[in-house]
C-alpha positions in Angstrom: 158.4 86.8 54.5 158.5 83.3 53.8 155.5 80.8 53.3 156.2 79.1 56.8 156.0 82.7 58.5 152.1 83.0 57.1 150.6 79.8 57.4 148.3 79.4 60.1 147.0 76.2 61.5 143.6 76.1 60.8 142.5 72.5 61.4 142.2 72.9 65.1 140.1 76.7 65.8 139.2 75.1 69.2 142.9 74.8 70.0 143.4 78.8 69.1 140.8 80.1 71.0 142.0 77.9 74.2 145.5 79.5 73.8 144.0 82.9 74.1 143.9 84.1 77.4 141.0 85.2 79.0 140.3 88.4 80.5 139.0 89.1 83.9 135.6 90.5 82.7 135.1 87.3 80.3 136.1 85.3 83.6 133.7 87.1 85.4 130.7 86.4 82.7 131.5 82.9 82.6 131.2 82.2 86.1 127.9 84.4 86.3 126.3 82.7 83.6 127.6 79.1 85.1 126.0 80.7 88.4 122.6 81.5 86.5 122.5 78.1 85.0 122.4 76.3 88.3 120.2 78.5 89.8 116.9 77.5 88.3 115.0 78.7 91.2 116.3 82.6 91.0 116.0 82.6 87.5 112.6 81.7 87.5 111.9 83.9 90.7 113.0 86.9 88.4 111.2 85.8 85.4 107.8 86.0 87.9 108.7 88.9 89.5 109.7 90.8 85.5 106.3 89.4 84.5 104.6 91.7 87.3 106.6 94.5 86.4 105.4 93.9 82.7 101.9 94.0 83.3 102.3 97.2 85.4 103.9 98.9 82.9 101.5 97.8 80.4 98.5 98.4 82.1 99.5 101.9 82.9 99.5 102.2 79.1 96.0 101.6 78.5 94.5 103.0 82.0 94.1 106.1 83.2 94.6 107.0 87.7 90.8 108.1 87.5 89.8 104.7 86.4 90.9 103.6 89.7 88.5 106.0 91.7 85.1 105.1 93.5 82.2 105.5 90.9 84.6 105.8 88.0 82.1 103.4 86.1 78.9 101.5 86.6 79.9 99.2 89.6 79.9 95.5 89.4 80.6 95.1 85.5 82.4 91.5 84.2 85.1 91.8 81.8 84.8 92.9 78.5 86.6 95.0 76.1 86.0 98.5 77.6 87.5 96.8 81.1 89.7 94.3 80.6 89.5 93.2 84.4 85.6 94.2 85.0 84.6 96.7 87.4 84.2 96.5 91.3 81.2 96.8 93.4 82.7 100.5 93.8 82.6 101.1 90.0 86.3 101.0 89.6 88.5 99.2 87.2 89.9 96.7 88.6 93.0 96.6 85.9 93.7 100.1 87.0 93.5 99.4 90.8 95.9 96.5 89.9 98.3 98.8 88.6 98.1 101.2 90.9 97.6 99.0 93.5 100.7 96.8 93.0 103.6 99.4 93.5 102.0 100.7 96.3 101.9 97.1 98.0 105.8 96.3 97.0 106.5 100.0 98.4 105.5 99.2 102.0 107.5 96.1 101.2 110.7 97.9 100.1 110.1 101.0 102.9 109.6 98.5 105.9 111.8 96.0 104.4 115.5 98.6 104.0 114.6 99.8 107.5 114.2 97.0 109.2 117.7 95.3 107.7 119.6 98.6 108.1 118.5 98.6 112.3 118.9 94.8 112.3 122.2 94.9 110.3 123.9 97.7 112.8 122.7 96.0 116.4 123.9 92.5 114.9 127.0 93.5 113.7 127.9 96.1 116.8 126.0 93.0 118.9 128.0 90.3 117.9 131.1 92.2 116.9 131.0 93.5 120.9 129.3 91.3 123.1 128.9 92.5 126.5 126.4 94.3 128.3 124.9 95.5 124.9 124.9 91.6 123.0 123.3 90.4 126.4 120.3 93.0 125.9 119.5 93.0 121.9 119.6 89.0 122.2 117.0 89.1 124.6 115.0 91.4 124.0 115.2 90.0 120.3 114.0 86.5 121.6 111.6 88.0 123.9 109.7 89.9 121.3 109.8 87.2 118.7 107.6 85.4 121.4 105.3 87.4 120.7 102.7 87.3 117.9 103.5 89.8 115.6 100.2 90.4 114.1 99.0 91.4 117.5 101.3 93.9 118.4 101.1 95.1 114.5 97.2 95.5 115.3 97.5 97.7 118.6 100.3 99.9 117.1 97.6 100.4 113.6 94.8 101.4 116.0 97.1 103.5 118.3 98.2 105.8 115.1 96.0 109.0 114.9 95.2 110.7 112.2 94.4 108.9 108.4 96.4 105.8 107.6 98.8 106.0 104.3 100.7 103.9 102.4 103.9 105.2 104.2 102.8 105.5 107.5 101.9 101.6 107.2 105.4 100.8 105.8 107.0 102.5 109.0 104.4 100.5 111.4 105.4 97.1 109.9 109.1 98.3 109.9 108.6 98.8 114.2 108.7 94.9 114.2 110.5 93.8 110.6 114.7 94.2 112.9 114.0 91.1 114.6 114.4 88.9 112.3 117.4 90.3 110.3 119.0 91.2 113.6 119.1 87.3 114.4 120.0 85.7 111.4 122.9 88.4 111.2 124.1 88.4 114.6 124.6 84.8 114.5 126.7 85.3 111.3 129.1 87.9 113.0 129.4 85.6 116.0 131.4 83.2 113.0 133.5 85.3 111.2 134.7 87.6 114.1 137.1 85.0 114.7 137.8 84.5 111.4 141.8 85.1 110.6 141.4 88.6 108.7 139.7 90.1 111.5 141.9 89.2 114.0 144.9 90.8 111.6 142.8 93.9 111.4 143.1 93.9 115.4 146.3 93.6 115.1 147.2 96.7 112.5 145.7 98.5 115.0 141.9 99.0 113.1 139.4 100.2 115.7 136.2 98.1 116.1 133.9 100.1 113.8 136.8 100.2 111.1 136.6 96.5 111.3 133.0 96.4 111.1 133.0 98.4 107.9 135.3 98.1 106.1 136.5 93.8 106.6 133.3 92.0 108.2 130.4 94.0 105.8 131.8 93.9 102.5 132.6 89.5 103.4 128.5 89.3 105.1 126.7 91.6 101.8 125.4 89.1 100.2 124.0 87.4 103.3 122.1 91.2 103.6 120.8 90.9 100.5 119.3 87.5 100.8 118.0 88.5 104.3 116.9 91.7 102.8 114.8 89.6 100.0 113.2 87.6 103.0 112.7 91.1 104.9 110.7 92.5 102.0 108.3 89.6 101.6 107.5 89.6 105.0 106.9 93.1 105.5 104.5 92.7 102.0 102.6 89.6 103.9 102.2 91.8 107.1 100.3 94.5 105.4 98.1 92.8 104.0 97.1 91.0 106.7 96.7 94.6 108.3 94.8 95.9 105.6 92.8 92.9 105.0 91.6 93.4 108.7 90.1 97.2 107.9 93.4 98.7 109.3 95.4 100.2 105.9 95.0 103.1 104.4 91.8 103.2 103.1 92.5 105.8 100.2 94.6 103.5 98.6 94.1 101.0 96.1 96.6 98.3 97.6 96.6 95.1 96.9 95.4 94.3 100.7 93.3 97.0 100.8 91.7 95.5 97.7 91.4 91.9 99.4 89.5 93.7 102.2 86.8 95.8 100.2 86.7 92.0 98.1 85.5 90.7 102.1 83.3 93.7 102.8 80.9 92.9 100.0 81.2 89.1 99.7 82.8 89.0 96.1 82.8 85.4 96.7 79.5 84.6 97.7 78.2 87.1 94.7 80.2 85.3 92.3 82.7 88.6 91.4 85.5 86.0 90.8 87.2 88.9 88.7 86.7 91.2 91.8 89.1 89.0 93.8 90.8 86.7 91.6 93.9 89.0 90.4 94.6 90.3 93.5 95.3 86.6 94.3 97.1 86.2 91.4 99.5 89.1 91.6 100.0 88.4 95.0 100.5 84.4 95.1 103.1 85.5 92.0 105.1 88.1 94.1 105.3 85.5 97.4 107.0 82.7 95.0 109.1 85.0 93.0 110.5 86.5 96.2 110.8 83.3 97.8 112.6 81.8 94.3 114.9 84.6 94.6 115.8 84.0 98.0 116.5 80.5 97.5 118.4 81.2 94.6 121.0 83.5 96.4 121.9 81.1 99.0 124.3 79.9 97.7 125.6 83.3 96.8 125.2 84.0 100.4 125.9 80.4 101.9 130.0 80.0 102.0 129.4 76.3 102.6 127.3 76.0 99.2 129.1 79.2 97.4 131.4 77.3 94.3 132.2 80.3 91.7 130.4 83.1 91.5 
């Protein structure tokens, strides 16, 4: 082997590694990490939303789920080293009823949240996809309930319930109303792209209508369901606490509504608790902007018109 055969141009290494080709899972990091970079808003929506996972996880460490309990401790302590959070005017720990507290809250949020996209996803996309008879009467009776308060009809269907209230039972009462919204924003989404090229093609290999549906119009409209689904979740989180903070959640639990409520029953404020009621503020003002962060961050994931390379 001669001396030309071995030598290797080493003045320009920029030059080698643009000759090598890229592979489709380097491709696919790139343009994820060019997607996260002008994305500020999810990132930092994720960052908020991590940090509340954090302190769960660390609080969990250091508390125990009988901390959490009525007359656990003497009532009404400030912080201090023994409770990192004080103690309430029922002598729990607050930093355990935050951490118990917390999951629970997101739960109704997740429960109410995945039923009320998987209803609203199947009557917009049969809806829309159809038209008809059926469109005619999920539009309307769409618009016709969204004129209605939703807090009020929430309220009658809590006080209608018999029996004790649970965290469940209040995730599938929020979940009666949380299809409106999704089945709008989604409907009017299928109205586009069923006369989009691809589907019309599909008509014409002969794919029936729920083929279509499946397998060409929801794989295209999944990130629009997960955005919607985001949005879904922090509205379902905002209606229970409005519910519990009214004296109609379950009253066992240490949500973070249910802990806004007891923090109204004995006038924390006015007594000057401020660590009674300030980290369920907290906790709660950080979950609302992380979800709404993250929501804004996938629209252009979800968003043809602003979606570039992802």
């Amino acid at each position: 082997m001669t001396e030309m055969d071995v030598t290797i141009n080493s003045s320009n290494p920029q030059a080698l590694l643009e000759r090598k080709p890229t592979s489709p899972r380097a491709k696919r990091m790139r343009n994820f990490a060019l997607y996260l970079r002008r994305n500020p808003s999810l990132i930092t929506g994720t960052i908020l939303l991590l940090l509340i996972a954090i302190f769960v996880i660390i609080g969990a460490a250091v508390t125990q789920p009988e901390d959490a309990r009525p007359l656990a401790f003497r009532p009404s302590q400030a912080p201090s080293a023994e409770h990192w959070l004080g103690t309430d005017r029922l002598g729990k720990d607050i930093l355990a009823v935050m951490v118990e507290g917390t999951p629970q809250t997101i739960r109704i949020g997740l429960i109410a949240g995945a039923i009320g996209v998987a209803i609203g996803t199947i009557l917009a996309f049969f809806s829309g996809y159809y038209g008809g008879i059926f469109d005619t009467v999920v539009r309307s009776t769409v618009d016709i309930l969204r004129t209605i308060p939703a807090l009020i009809v929430l309220v009658i269907i809590a006080i209608s319930v018999p029996g004790e209230m649970s965290v469940e039972m209040m995730a599938l009462i929020i979940a009666a109303l949380s299809w409106l919204g999704p089945t709008r924003v989604l409907r009017s989404q299928v109205l586009v792209i069923r006369q989009q090229n691809y589907v019309e093609l599909a008509r014409f290999t002969g794919m029936s209508g729920p083929e279509i549906i499946v397998r060409e119009m929801m794989p295209n409209l999944a990130p629009f369901i997960v955005a919607t689904f985001v949005s879904a979740v922090s509205g379902a989180v905002l209606a229970s606490i409005g519910l519990e903070a009214l004296g109609l959640g379950p009253f066992e639990a240490n949500t973070l509504g249910m802990t806004i409520y007891w923090n109204i029953w004995y006038a924390s404020l006015i007594n000057g608790w401020w660590w009674w009621w300030a980290p369920p503020i907290i906790i709660i003002l950080m979950l609302f902007v992380g979800l709404f962060l993250v929501s804004q961050g996938l629209d252009e994931w979800a968003n043809p018109r602003l979606r570039k390379s992802v």
